[in-house]
C-alpha positions in Angstrom: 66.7 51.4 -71.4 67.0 53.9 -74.5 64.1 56.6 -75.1 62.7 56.5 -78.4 60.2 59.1 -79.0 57.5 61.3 -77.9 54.0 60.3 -79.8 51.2 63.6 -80.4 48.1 63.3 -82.1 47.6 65.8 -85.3 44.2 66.6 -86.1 45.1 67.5 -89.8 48.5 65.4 -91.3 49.4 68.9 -93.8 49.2 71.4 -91.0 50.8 69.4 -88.3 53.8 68.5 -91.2 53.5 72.4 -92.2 54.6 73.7 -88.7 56.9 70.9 -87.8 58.7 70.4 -90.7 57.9 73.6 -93.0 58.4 75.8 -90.0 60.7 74.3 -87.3 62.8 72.2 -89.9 62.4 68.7 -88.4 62.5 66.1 -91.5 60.3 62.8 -92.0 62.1 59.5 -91.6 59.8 57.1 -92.1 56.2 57.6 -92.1 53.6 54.3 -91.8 49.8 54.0 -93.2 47.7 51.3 -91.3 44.3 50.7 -93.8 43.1 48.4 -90.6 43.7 51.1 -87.7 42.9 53.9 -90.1 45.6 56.0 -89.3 48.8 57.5 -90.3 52.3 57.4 -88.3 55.5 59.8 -89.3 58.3 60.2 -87.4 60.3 63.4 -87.1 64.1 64.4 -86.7 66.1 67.1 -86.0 68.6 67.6 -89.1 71.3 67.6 -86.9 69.9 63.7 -85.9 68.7 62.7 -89.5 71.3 60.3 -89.6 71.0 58.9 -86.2 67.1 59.0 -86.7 67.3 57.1 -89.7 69.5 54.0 -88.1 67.0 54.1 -84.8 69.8 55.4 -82.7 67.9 58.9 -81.7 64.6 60.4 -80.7 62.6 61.2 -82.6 58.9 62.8 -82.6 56.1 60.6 -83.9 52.9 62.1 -85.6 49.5 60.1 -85.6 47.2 61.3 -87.6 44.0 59.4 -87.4 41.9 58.8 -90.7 38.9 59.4 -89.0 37.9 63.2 -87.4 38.1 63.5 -83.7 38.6 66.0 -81.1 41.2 65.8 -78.8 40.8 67.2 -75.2 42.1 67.4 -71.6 45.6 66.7 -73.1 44.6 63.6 -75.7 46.4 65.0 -78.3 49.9 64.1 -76.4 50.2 60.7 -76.7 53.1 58.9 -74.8 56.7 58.7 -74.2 58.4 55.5 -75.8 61.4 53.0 -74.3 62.9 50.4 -75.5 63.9 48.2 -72.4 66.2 44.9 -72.5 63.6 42.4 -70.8 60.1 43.5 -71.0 58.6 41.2 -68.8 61.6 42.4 -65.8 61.1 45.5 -66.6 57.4 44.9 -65.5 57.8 43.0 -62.8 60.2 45.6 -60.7 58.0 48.3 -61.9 54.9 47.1 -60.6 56.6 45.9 -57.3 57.7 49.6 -57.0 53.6 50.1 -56.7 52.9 51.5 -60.4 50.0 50.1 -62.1 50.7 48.1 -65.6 47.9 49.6 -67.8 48.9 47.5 -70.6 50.4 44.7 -69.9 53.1 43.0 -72.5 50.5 40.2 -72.8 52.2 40.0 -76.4 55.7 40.1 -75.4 56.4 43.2 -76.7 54.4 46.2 -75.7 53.8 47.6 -71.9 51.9 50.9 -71.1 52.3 52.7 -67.5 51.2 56.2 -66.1 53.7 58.8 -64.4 52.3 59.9 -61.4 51.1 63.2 -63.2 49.8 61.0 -65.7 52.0 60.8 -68.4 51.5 57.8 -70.5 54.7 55.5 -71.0 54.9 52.7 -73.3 57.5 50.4 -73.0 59.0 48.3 -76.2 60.8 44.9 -76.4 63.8 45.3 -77.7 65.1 43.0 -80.5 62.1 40.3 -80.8 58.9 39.7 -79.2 59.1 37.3 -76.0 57.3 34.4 -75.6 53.8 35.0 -74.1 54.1 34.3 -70.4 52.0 34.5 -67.4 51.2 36.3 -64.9 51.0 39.3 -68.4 49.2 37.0 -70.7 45.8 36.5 -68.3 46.3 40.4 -66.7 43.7 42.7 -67.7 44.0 46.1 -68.9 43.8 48.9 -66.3 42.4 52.5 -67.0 43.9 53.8 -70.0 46.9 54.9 -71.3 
């Protein structure tokens, strides 16, 4: 497993990049527009990890700015902690035979969402290519939210 990066929601894309990068000094990486999900991705590094951060080799902090106003309470505006795992669909399995709930399940091969017992959402990425869709993820609902 390899963690790579901690997702928060920014109400306004010019502050958010203001304080981070104007303020703390992280630099943008790569940044991501989706017209279809209306919303805006940038990731974030440390200059002492630009390089790293640019070759996928160390965390990083992802912005999501969505195009469309909304308030963010209770916490929403963290989003999730991110890890890449060998096998998705092992990694599932002996995580949900420990007892934790799959919110998401890789019903695509690729993505996976749990909860921390405090409630700290978790998604877990594929790494390398998608898997083949496979039961018993492909017919599992989603549970709660994550």
């Amino acid at each position: 497993m390899r963690y790579l990066h901690t997702m928060v929601r920014v109400a306004s894309l010019d502050e958010a990049l203001r304080f981070w990068c104007g303020i703390l000094g992280l630099q943008e990486v790569r940044r991501r527009d989706s017209a279809e999900g209306r919303f805006t991705l940038v990731y974030l590094a440390a200059p002492e990890d630009l390089d790293a951060a640019r070759q996928s080799n160390a965390p990083i902090l992802e912005l999501t700015w969505n195009w469309d106003p909304e308030t963010y309470s209770g916490g929403r505006n963290f989003g999730h902690l991110a890890f890449e795992v060998a096998d998705i669909y092992e990694t599932c399995r002996r995580i949900s035979a420990a007892g934790v709930t799959i919110n998401r399940p890789p019903r695509d091969g690729y993505m996976a969402f749990i909860r921390s017992p405090d409630g700290i959402s978790i998604e877990l990425l594929q790494r390398g290519e998608k898997l083949p869709p496979a039961e018993p993820w492909i017919s599992m609902p989603n549970t709660g939210n994550w």
